[in-house]
VMD Tcl script that draws the C-alpha trace (Angstrom):
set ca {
  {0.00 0.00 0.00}
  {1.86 3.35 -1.03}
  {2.28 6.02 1.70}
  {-0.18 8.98 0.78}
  {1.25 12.21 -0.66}
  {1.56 15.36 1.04}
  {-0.48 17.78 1.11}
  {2.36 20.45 0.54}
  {5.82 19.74 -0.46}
  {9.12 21.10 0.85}
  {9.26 23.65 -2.03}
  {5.46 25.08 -1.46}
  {5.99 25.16 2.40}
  {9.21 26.89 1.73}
  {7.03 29.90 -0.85}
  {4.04 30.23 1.58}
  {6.93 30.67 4.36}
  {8.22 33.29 2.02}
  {5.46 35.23 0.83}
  {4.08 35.36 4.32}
  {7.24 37.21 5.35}
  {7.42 39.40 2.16}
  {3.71 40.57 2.99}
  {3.75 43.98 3.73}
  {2.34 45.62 7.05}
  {1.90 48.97 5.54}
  {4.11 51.16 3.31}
  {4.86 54.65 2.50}
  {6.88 56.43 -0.49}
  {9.78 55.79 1.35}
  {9.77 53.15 3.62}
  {7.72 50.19 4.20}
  {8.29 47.20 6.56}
  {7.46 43.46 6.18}
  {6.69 40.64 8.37}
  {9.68 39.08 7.71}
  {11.35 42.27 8.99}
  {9.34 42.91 11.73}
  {9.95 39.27 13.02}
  {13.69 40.20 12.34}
  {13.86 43.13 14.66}
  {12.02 41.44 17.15}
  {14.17 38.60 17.35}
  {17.26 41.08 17.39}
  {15.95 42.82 20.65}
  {15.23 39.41 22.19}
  {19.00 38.49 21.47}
  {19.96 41.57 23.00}
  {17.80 40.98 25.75}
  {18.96 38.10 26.69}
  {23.16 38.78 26.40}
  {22.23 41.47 28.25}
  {20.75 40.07 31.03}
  {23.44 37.34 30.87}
  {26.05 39.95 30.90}
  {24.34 41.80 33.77}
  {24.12 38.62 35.59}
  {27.26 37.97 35.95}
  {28.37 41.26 36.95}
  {25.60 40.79 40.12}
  {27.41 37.27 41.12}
  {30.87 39.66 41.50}
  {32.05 39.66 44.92}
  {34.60 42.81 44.30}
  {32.13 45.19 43.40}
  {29.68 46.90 45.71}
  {25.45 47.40 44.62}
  {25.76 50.71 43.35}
  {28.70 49.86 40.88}
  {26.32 46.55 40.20}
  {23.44 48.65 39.23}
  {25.65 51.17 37.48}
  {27.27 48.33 35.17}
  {24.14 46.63 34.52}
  {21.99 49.50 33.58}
  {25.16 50.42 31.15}
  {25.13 47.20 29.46}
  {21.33 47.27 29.02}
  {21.67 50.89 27.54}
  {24.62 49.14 25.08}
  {22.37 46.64 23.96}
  {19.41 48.50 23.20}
  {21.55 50.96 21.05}
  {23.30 48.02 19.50}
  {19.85 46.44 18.52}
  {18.49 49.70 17.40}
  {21.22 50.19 14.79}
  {20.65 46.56 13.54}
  {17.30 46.96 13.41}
  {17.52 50.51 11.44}
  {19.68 48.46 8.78}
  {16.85 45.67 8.83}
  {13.91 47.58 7.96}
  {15.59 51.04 5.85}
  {16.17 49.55 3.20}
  {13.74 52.16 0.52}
  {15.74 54.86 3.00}
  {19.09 53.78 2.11}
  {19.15 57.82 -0.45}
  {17.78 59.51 2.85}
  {20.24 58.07 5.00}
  {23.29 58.47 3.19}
  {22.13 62.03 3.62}
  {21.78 62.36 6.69}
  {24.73 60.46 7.30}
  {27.10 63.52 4.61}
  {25.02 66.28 6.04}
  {27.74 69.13 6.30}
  {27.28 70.78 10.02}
  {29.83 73.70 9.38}
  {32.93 74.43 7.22}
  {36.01 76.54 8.72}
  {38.98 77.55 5.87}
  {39.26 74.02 5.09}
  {37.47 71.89 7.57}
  {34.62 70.75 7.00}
  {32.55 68.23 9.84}
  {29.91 66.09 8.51}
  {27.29 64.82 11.31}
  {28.90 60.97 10.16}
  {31.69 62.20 11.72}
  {30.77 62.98 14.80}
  {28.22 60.01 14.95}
  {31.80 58.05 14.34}
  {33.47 59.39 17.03}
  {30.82 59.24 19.57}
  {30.08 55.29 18.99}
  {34.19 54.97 19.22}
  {33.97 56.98 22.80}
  {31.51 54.47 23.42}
  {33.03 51.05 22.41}
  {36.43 52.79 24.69}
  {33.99 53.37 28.22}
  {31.89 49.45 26.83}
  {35.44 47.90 26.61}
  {37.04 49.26 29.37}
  {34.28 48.42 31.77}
  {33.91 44.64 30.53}
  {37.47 44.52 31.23}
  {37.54 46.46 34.81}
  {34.37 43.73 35.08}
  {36.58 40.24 34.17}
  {39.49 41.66 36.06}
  {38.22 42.42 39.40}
  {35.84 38.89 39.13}
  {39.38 37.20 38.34}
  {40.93 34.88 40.73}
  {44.17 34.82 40.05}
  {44.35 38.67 41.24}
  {43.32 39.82 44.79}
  {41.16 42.56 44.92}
  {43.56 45.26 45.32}
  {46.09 43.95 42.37}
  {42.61 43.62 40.13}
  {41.48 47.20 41.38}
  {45.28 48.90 40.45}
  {44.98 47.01 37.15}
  {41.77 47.67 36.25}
  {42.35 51.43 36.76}
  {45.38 52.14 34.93}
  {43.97 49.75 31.81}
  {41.02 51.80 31.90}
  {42.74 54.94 31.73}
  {44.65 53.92 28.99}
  {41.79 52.99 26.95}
  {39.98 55.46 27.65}
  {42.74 57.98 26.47}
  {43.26 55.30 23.12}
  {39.40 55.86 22.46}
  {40.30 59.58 22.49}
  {43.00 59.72 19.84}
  {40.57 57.80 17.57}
  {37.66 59.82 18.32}
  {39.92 63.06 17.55}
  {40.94 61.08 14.09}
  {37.39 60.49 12.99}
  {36.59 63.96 13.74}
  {38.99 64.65 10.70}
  {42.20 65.63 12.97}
  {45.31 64.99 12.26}
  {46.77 62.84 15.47}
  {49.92 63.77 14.53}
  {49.32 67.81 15.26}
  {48.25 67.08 18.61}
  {51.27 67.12 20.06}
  {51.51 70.75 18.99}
  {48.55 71.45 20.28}
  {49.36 69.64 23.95}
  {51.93 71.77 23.76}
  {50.35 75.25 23.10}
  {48.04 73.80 26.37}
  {51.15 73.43 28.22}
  {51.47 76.78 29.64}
  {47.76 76.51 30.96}
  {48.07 73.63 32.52}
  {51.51 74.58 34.44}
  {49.61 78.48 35.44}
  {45.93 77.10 36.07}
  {45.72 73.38 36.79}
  {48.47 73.14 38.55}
  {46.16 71.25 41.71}
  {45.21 68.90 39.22}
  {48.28 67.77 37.81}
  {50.03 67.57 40.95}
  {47.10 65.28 42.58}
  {46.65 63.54 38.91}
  {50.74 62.13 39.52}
  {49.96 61.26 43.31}
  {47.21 58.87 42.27}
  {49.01 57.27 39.78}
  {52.37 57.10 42.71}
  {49.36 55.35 45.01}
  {48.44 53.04 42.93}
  {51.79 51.77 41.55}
  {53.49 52.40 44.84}
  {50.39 50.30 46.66}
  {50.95 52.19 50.06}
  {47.41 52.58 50.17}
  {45.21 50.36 48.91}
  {41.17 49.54 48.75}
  {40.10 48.07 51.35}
  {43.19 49.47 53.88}
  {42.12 50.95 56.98}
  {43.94 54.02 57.54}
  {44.66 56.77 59.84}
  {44.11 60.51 58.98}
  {45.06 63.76 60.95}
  {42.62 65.20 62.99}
  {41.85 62.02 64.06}
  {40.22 60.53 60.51}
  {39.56 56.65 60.64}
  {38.23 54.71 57.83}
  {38.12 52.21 54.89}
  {39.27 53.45 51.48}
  {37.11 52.39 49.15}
  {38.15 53.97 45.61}
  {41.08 55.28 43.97}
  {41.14 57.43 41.39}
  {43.49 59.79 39.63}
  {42.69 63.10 41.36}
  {41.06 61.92 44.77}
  {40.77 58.80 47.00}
  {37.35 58.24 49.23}
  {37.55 56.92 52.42}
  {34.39 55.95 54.63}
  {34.55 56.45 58.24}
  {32.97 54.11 60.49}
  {30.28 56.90 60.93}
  {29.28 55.71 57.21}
  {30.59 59.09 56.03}
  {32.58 59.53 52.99}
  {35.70 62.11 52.91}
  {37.05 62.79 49.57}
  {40.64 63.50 50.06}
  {42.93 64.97 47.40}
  {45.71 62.44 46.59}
  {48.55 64.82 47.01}
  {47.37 65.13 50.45}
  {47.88 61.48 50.76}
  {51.40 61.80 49.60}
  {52.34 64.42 51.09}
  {51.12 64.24 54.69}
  {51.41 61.28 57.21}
  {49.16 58.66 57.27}
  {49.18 55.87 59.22}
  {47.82 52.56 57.11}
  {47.00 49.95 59.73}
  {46.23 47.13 57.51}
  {49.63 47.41 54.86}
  {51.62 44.39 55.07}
  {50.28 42.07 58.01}
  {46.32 41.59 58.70}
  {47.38 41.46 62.41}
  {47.88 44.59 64.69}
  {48.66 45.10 68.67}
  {45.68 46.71 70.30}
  {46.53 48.82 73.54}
  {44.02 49.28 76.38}
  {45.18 52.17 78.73}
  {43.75 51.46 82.27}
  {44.84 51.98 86.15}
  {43.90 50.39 89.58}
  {44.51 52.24 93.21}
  {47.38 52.08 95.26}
  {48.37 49.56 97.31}
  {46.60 46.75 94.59}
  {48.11 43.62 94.24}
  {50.24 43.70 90.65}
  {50.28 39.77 90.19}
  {46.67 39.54 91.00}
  {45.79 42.32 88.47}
  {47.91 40.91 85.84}
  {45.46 37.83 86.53}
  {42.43 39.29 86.07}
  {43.10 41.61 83.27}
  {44.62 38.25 81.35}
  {41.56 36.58 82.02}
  {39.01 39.46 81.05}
  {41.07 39.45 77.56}
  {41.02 36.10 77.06}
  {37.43 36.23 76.80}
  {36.57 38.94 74.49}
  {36.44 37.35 71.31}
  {39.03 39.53 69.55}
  {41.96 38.39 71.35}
  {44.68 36.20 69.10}
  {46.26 33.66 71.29}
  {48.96 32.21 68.87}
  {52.22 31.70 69.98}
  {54.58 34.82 69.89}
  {51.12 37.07 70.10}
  {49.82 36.30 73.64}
  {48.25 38.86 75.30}
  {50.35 41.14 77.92}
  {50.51 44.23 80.66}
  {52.64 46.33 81.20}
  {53.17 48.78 84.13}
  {53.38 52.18 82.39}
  {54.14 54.53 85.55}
  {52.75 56.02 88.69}
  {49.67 58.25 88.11}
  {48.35 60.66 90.76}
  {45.69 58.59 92.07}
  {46.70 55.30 90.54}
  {48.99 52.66 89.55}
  {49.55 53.08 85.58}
  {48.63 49.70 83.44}
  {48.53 48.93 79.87}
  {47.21 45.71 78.26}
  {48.50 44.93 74.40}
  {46.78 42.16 72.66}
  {46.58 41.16 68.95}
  {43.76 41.40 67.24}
  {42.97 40.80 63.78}
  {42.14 43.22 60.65}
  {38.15 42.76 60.57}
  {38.67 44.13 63.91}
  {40.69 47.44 63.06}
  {37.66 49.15 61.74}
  {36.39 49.25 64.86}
  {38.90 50.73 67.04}
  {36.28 52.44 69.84}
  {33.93 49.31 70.21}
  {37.11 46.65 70.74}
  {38.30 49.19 73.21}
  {34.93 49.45 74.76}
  {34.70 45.51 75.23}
  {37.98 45.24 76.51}
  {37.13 47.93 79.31}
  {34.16 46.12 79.76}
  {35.70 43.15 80.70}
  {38.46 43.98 82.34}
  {35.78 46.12 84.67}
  {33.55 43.05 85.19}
  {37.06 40.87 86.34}
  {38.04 44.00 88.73}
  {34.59 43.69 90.19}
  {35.07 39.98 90.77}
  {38.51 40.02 92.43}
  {37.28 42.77 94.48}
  {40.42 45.09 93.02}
  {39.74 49.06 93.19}
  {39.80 51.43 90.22}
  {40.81 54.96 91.80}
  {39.51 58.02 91.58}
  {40.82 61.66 92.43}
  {41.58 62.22 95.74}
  {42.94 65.33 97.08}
  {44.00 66.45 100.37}
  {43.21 69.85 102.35}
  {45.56 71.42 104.05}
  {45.03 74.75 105.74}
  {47.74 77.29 106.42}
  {49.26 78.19 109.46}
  {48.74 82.32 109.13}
  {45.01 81.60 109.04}
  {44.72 79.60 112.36}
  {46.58 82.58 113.92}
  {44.13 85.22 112.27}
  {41.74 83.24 113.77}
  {43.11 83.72 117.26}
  {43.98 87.01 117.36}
  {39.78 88.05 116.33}
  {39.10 85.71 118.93}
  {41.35 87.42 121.55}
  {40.28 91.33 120.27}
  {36.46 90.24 121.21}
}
mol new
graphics top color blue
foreach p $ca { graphics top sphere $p radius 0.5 }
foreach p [lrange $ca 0 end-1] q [lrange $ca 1 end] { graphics top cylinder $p $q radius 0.2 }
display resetview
């Protein structure tokens, strides 16, 4: 028995597949669009969609970059997409607009001597800046998500590539303005004596934050130590300033000269351990070895204390105070622990209190003593006597 025919072959699915797409939607003197091209540009946004989500994804799963920079990547990737589509789209369905295009693409914006800038020109050197700031933050993007680089390597890298193509982008954006690349030097030049008179600032604290960053005395994520008392994280780097938040949660912007040129004390640099000192006195007449006892103890149980060998905790007698015996317990503590510098010295005061109280040992107080003269005892008698 012989298999029954099709109803449509290969061929006539393959025209009816056609024609459908060829049908027009609607259509004007210049432009019309298709089904075929409509499906097209659909499925071209839905590809964008979906790298960009994928893109945007992955720069959420980073653990080196906080939620603002998170949001701030992803909505620039979504923004790159969309344009990206767009473009493809426009060369999908203009097709009958290719003459109206082309001149908008040549239209002449203004001619000086003999320069002339057509709009393609700066529509060339805006999508170049574009692809420079796209690039350079996919790559800031894979290097701080990279293993093989801890986060402050991947943040020092990551800045000075971004910089440099950044200032690549530039040169070609100048070149497909119709510049000469090769002029700019004159030009630099000519800006020279600005720069040196009125920028001066800038430059200076431009060449301190590239010394910070190749020097790597300060890093992010270092807790360091400002004048007039400043403590905090530094969380970004860049050429002119660094930001450091306090542990109020409030950001100071420091110039980096200021940074170079002043002291600073970095308490995280090389080791992730530091000696923590608690200042603290007991009355006279105390028993030393019994304080050393209960101040050992009292440390031993706040949580912060490192008891590895060579980084026991210790006291020290410091001196003889007015109303007390001078004491000072040093224990190690550990970097997460830096940040914090007035709560760990608050729970080791707190302790050390509660162990005083329970070995019945006296913290002093001011005491001062009287003493009256001996000219106003004999005032006193000779009133006495004249009544």
């Amino acid at each position: 028995m012989s298999e029954p025919e099709s109803t449509f072959s290969s061929e006539e699915t393959l025209e009816t597949i056609s024609t459908i797409a060829n049908s027009e939607l609607f259509s004007t003197a210049d432009f019309s669009l298709t089904i075929g091209q409509l499906i097209a540009v659909v499925v071209v946004f839905l590809v964008a969609e979906v790298a960009a989500r994928f893109i945007a994804s992955r720069i959420r799963s980073s653990s080196n970059l906080d939620d603002d920079s998170k949001a701030q990547y992803s909505r620039w990737i979504h923004i790159v997409a969309l344009v990206v589509a767009s473009v493809f789209s426009l060369s999908v369905v203009a097709s009958k607009a290719a003459e109206h295009l082309s001149f908008i693409w040549n239209f002449e914006l203004f001619t000086i001597a003999e320069y002339t800038l057509h709009l393609s020109q700066v529509l060339a050197a805006l999508i170049v800046l574009a692809i420079a700031f796209t690039l350079s933050r996919l790559v800031r993007i894979s290097l701080l998500s990279a293993r093989f680089l801890n986060a402050a390597q991947a943040y020092v890298y990551a800045r000075l590539i971004h910089y440099v193509i950044i200032v690549v982008g530039f040169f070609f954006a100048v070149s497909a303005l119709g510049f000469d690349v090769t002029h700019m030097a004159m030009i630099a030049s000519a800006l020279g004596i600005g720069v040196g008179l009125g920028l001066q600032d800038i430059v200076k604290n431009f060449v301190a934050g590239l010394a910070i960053m190749l020097e790597r005395s300060i890093k992010v994520g270092d807790y360091i130590e400002l004048h007039d008392e400043i403590f905090g994280e530094v969380m970004e780097i860049q050429l002119r300033s660094t930001r450091v938040r306090t542990n109020d949660n409030v950001d100071v912007v420091l110039p980096n000269a200021e940074l170079t040129n002043g002291f600073v004390t970095n308490w995280t640099l090389l080791d992730s351990f530091r000696r923590f000192k608690v200042p603290f006195g007991v009355a006279y007449g105390s028993d030393k070895e019994l304080v050393e006892k209960a101040v050992l103890e009292a440390a031993a149980k706040v949580p912060y204390t490192i008891k590895t060998k060579g980084r026991e905790p210790s006291v020290w007698m410091t001196g003889f105070g007015d109303s007390s015996l001078d004491f000072e317990l040093g224990v190690w503590i550990g970097k997460g622990n830096m940040e914090r510098p007035r709560r760990v010295l608050s729970d080791y005061l707190w302790a050390i209190d509660d162990a005083f109280r329970e070995y019945g040992i006296e913290v002093p107080f001011p005491q001062r003593d009287v003493h009256f003269r001996d000219h106003l005892s004999v005032q006193r008698q000779d009133r006495s006597s004249d009544t």
